[in-house]
C-alpha positions in Angstrom: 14.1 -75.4 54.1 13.6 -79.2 54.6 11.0 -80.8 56.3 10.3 -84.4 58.0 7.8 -84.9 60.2 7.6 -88.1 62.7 5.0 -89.0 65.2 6.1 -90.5 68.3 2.1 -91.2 69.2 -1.3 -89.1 69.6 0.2 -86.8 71.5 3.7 -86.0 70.2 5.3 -85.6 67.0 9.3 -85.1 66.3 10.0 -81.9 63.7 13.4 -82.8 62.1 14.9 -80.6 59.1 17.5 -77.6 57.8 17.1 -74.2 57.9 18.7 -72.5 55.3 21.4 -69.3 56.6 20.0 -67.7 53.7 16.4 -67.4 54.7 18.0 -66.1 58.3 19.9 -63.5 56.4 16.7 -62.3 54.4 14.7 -62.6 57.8 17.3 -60.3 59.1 17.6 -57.7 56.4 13.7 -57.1 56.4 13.6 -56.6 60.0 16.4 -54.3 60.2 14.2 -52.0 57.3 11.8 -52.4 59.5 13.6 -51.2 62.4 15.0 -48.8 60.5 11.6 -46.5 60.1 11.2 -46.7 64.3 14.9 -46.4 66.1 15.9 -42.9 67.1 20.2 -42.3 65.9 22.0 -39.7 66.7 22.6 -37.3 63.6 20.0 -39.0 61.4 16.7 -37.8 60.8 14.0 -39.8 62.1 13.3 -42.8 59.6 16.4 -42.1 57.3 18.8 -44.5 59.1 20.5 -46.9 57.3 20.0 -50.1 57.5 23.7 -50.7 57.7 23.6 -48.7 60.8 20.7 -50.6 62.4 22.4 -54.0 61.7 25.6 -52.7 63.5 23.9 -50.9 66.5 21.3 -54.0 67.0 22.9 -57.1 65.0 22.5 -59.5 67.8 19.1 -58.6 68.4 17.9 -58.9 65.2 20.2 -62.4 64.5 18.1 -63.9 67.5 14.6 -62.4 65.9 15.3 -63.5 62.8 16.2 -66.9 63.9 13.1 -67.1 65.7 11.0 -65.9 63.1 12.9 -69.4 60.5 11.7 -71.5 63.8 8.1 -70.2 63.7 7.7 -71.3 59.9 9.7 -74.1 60.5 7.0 -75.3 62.9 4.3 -74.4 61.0 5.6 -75.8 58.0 6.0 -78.9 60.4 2.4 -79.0 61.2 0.8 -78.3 58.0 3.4 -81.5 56.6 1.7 -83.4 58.9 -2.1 -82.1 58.8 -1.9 -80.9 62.0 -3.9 -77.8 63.3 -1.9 -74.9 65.3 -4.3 -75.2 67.9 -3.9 -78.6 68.6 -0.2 -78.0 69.4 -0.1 -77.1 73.3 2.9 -76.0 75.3 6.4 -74.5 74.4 8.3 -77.3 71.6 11.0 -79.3 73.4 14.7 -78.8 71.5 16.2 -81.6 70.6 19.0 -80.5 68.1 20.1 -77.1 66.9 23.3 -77.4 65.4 24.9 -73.9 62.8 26.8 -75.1 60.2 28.1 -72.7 57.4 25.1 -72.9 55.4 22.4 -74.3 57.5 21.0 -75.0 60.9 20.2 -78.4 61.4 17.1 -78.7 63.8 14.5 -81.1 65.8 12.0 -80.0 67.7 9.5 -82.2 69.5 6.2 -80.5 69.6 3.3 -82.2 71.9 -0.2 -82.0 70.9 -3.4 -81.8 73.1 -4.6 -85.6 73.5 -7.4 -86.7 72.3 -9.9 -89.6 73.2 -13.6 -90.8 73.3 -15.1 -89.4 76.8 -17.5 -92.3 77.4 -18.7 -94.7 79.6 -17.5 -92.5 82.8 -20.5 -92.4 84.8 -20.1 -96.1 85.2 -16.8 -95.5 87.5 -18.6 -93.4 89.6 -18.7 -94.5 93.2 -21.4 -95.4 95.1 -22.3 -94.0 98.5 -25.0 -93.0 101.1 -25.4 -89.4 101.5 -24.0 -88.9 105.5 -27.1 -87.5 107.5 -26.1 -85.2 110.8 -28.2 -86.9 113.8 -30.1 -85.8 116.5 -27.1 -85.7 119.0 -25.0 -83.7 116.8 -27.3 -80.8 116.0 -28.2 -80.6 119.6 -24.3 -80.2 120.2 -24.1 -77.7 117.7 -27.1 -75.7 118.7 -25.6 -76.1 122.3 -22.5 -74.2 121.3 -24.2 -71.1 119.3 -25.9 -71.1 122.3 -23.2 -70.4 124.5 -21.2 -68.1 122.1 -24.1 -65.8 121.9 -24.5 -65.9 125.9 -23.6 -62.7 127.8 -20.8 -63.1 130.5 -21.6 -63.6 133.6 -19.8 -63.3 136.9 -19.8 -66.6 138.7 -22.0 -67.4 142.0 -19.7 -69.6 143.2 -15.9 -69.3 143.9 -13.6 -71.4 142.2 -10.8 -71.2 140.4 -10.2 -70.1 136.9 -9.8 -72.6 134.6 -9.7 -72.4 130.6 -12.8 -71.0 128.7 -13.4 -68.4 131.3 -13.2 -64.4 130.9 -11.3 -62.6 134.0 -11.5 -59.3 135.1 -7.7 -58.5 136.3 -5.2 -56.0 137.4 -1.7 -56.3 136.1 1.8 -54.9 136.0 5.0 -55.8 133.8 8.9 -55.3 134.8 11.5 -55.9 133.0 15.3 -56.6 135.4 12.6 -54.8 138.3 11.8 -51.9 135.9 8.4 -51.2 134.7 8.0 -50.7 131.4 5.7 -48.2 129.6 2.4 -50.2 128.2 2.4 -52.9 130.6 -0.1 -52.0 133.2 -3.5 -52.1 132.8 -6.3 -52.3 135.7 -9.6 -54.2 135.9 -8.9 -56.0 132.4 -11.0 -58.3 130.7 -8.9 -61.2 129.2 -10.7 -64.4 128.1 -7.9 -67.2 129.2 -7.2 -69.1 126.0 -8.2 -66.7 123.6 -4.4 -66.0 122.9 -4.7 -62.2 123.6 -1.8 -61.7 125.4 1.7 -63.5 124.7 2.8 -66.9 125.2 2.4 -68.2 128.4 0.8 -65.5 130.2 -2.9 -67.1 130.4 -1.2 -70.4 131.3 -0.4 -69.1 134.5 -3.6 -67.5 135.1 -5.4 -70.9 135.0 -6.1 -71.9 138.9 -6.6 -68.5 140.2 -8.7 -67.5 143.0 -10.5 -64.4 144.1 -8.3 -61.8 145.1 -5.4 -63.7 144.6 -2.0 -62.0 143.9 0.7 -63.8 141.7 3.8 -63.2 139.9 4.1 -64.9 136.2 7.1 -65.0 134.4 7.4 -65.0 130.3 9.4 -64.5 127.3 8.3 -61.7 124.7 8.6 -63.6 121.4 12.0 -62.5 119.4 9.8 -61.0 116.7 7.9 -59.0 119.2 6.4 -55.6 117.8 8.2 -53.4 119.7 11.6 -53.7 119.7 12.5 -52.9 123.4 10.8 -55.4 124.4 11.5 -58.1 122.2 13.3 -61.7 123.3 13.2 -60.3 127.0 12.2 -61.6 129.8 9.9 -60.2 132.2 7.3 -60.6 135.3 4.0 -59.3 135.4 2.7 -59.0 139.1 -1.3 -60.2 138.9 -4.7 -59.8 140.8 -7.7 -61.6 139.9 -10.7 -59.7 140.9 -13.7 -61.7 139.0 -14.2 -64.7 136.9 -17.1 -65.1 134.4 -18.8 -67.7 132.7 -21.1 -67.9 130.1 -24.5 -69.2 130.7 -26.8 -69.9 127.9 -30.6 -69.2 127.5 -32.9 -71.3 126.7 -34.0 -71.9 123.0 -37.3 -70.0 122.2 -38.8 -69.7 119.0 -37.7 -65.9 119.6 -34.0 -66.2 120.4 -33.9 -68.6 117.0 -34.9 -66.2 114.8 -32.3 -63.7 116.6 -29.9 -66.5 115.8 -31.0 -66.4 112.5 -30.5 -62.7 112.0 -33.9 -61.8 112.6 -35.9 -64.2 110.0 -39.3 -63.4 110.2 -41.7 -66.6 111.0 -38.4 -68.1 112.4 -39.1 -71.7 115.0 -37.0 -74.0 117.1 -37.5 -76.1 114.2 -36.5 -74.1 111.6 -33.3 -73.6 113.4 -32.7 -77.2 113.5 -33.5 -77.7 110.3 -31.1 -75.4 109.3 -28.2 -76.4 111.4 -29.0 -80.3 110.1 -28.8 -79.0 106.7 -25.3 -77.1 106.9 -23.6 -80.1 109.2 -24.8 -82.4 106.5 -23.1 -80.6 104.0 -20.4 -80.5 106.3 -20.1 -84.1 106.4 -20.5 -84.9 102.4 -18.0 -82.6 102.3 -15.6 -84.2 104.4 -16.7 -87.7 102.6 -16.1 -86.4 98.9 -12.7 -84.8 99.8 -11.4 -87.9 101.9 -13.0 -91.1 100.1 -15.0 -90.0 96.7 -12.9 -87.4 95.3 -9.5 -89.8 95.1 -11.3 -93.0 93.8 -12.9 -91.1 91.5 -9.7 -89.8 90.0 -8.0 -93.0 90.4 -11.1 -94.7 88.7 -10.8 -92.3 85.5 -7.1 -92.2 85.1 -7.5 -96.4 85.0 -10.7 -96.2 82.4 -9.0 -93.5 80.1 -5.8 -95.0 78.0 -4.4 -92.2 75.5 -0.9 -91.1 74.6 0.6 -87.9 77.1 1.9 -85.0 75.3 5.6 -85.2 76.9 6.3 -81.7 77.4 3.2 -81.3 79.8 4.5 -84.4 81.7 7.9 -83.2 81.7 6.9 -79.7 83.7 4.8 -81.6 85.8 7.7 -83.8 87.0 9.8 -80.0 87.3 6.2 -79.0 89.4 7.0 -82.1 91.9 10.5 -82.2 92.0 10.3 -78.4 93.6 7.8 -79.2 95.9 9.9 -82.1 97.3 13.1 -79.9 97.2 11.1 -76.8 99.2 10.9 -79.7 102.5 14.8 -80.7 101.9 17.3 -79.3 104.0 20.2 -77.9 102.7 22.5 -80.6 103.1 19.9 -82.8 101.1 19.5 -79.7 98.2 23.8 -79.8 97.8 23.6 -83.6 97.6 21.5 -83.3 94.8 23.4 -80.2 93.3 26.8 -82.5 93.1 24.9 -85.8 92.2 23.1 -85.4 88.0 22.2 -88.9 88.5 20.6 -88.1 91.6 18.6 -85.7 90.7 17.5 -88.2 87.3 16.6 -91.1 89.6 14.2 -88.6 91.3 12.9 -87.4 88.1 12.2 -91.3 87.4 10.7 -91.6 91.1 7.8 -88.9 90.7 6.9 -90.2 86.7 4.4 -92.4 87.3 2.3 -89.7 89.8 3.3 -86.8 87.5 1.6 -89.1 84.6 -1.3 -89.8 86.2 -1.8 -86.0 87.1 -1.3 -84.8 84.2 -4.1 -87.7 82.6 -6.4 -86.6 85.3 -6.1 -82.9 84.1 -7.0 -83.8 80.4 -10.3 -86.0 81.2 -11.1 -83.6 84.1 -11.2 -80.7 81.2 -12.7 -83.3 78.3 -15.6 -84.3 80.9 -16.4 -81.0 81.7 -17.0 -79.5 78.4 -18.9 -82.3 77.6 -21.2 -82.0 80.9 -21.5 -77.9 80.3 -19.2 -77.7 83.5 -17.7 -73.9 83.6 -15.7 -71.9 86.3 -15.7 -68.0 85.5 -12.3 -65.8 86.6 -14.8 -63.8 89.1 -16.0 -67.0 90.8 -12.3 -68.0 91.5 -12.1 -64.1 92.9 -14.8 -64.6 94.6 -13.7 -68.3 96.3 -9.9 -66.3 97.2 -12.0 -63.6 99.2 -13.7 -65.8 101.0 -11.1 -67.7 101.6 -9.4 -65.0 102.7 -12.0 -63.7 105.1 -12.8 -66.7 106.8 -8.7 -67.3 107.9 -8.4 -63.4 108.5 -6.1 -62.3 105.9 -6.3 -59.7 103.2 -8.1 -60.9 100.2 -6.3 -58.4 98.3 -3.3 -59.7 99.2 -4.0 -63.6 98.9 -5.3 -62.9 95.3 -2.2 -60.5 94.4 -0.2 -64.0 95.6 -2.0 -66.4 93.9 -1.7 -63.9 90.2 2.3 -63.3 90.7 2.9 -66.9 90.7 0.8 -67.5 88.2 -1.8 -70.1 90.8 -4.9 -68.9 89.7 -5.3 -71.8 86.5 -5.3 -74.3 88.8 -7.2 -73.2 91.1 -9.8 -72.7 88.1 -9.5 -76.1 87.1 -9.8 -77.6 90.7 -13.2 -75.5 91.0 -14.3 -77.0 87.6 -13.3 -80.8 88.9 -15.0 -80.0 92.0 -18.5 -78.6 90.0 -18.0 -81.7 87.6 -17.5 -84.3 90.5 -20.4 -83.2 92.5 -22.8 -83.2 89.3 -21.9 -86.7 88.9 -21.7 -88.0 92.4 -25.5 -86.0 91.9 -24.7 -84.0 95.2 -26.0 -81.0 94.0 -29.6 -82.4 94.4 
């Protein structure tokens, strides 16, 4: 076996040499003894079958293990040539040649290694900004509207008609070509118009209803309607409004604010108000560090850190984009690309210069952190899916079984630890 080693820069290095067939061969031999002690045959006892045998049942097999077994010391020779540590070798090595001859294989493999660089001088790029404070006006807004959601209903004193926001009580009846249909009658029902409870188009028509009035809607079950009967029809429901409610909020007591705030003993006005001014503010720093901080501080460390890219990193990052962009193409755009190599390479060339700069982020993000003591555990990203999941009404079992089979749950990891790391140095968590 022959060996040259050549750095491109920091981050990559080219692995050139020849592998010798007869090292394969040997590589193949001791497997197939191996193999030999393990594989079940057909009239030979277990771990009496010839190696002969085993070479002639499995020889392709054991061709491609053996052959991948010469690569792995061909890399490691690689690295220890060039005084390289295993660990500092990241991704899968890039093939550039891998030619059989009659004797040898001639190889090159570029192997990319994990950058390194001297982390300081960041907090200098940090931007500066005024923590945003919620005011007077907006915490009397959002204690107004807790207000009203936790107000009973209550039917109206004077008539009007219904508008959106308001809970009827109604009587209704569905056809379908003059038939009634089994599920679509229902008498002195509560439906809150705009809550979206019954299917498109149906509380629409409700809105400007009067007391005891009797209309005929018209809609369209959606295609993908549950039941199947009823699905893509068309039909009339003939409706009676008997009662409109409204919500009408109490005042605020030191009593109902401790009910608001599940029963806190000691509980104010004030220390509702407090407490609402507190989550709005973080409401708004959030909305300030994902918008305006969170982007300059990226760009501003991407500019400040210069350091060579391991290429295979860069080069799935580029695949990352490039399927992104294809997923919003239609198909006439995906066969144009399909037909067209050069096409495709311009694209490649397109989404570099972003790919780069992600991938650069990724690096200091994860340098940075260690060096601030920033961690994310695996049951604080669980923990982050389920909520997730909660608050938007889906399964969190379900979201987290997504995010493991496409294997999403690293970067969600890492854009919790940029997120922790950011925040320390913005100094938002004090």
């Amino acid at each position: 076996m022959s060996i040259t080693v050549k750095k491109v820069d920091d981050a990559n290095a080219i692995v050139s040499g020849k592998i010798d067939n007869e090292a394969i061969e040997k590589n193949v031999d001791k497997l197939a003894k191996e193999a030999a002690k393990q594989v079940k045959v057909d009239g030979f006892r277990p771990g009496k079958v010839p190696v002969s045998v085993v070479k002639s049942l499995h020889g392709d097999k054991l061709q491609q293990d053996a052959e991948g077994e010469a690569l792995r010391e061909f890399i490691d020779a690689g690295l220890k040539e060039a005084k390289i540590a295993a660990a500092d070798m990241i991704g899968q090595p890039s093939f550039k040649k891998y030619e059989k001859g009659d004797k040898e294989i001639d190889v090159e493999i570029e192997i990319s290694l994990r950058p390194k660089f001297e982390a300081e001088g960041y907090k200098e790029v940090m931007p500066k900004f005024e923590k945003p404070e919620a005011d007077e006006k907006a915490i009397d807004e959002k204690i107004e509207e807790i207000l009203t959601q936790q107000a009973p209903w209550v039917k109206i004193k004077r008539k009007r008609m219904v508008k959106e926001g308001d809970m009827t009580v109604i009587d209704f009846e569905g056809f379908i070509d003059g038939e009634a249909f089994e599920g679509g009658k229902a008498e002195k029902f509560n439906l809150k118009i705009g809550s979206g409870q019954f299917i498109p188009g149906f509380e629409d028509q409700i809105v400007g209803m009067k007391y005891e009035e009797e209309r005929t809607i018209k809609v369209n079950f959606p295609e993908n309607y549950q039941s199947a009967d009823l699905a893509g029809k068309e039909a009339e429901f003939k409706v009676t409004l008997h009662e409109i409610q409204e919500q009408v909020p109490e005042d605020l007591t030191d009593e109902l604010a401790q009910k608001i705030l599940g029963g806190e003993e000691g509980a104010t006005v004030e220390t509702l108000k407090e407490r609402i001014k507190s989550q709005l503010d973080r409401e708004e720093i959030s909305k300030l560090y994902h918008t305006e901080l969170k982007p300059k501080i990226v760009e501003a460390l991407v500019e400040k850190f210069n350091f060579a890219l391991p290429q295979n990193i860069v080069e799935q990052e580029i695949d990352a984009k490039i399927n992104q962009k294809a997923q919003e193409m239609s198909a006439e755009e995906l066969n144009e690309y399909k037909e067209n190599p050069e096409k495709i390479e311009a694209l490649r060339d397109e989404v570099r210069a972003d790919a780069e700069a992600s991938v650069k982020a990724t690096f200091i993000v994860d340098e940075l952190a260690k060096k601030e003591g920033i961690s994310v555990a695996d049951q604080e990203v669980s923990q982050a899916l389920y909520y997730e999941a909660i608050m938007s009404g889906q399964d969190p079992q379900a979201i987290i079984k997504y995010y493991e089979e496409r294997n999403l749950l690293p970067a969600i990891k890492m854009g919790m630890i940029e997120d922790k790391l950011f925040g320390k140095l913005l100094g938002l968590d004090d």
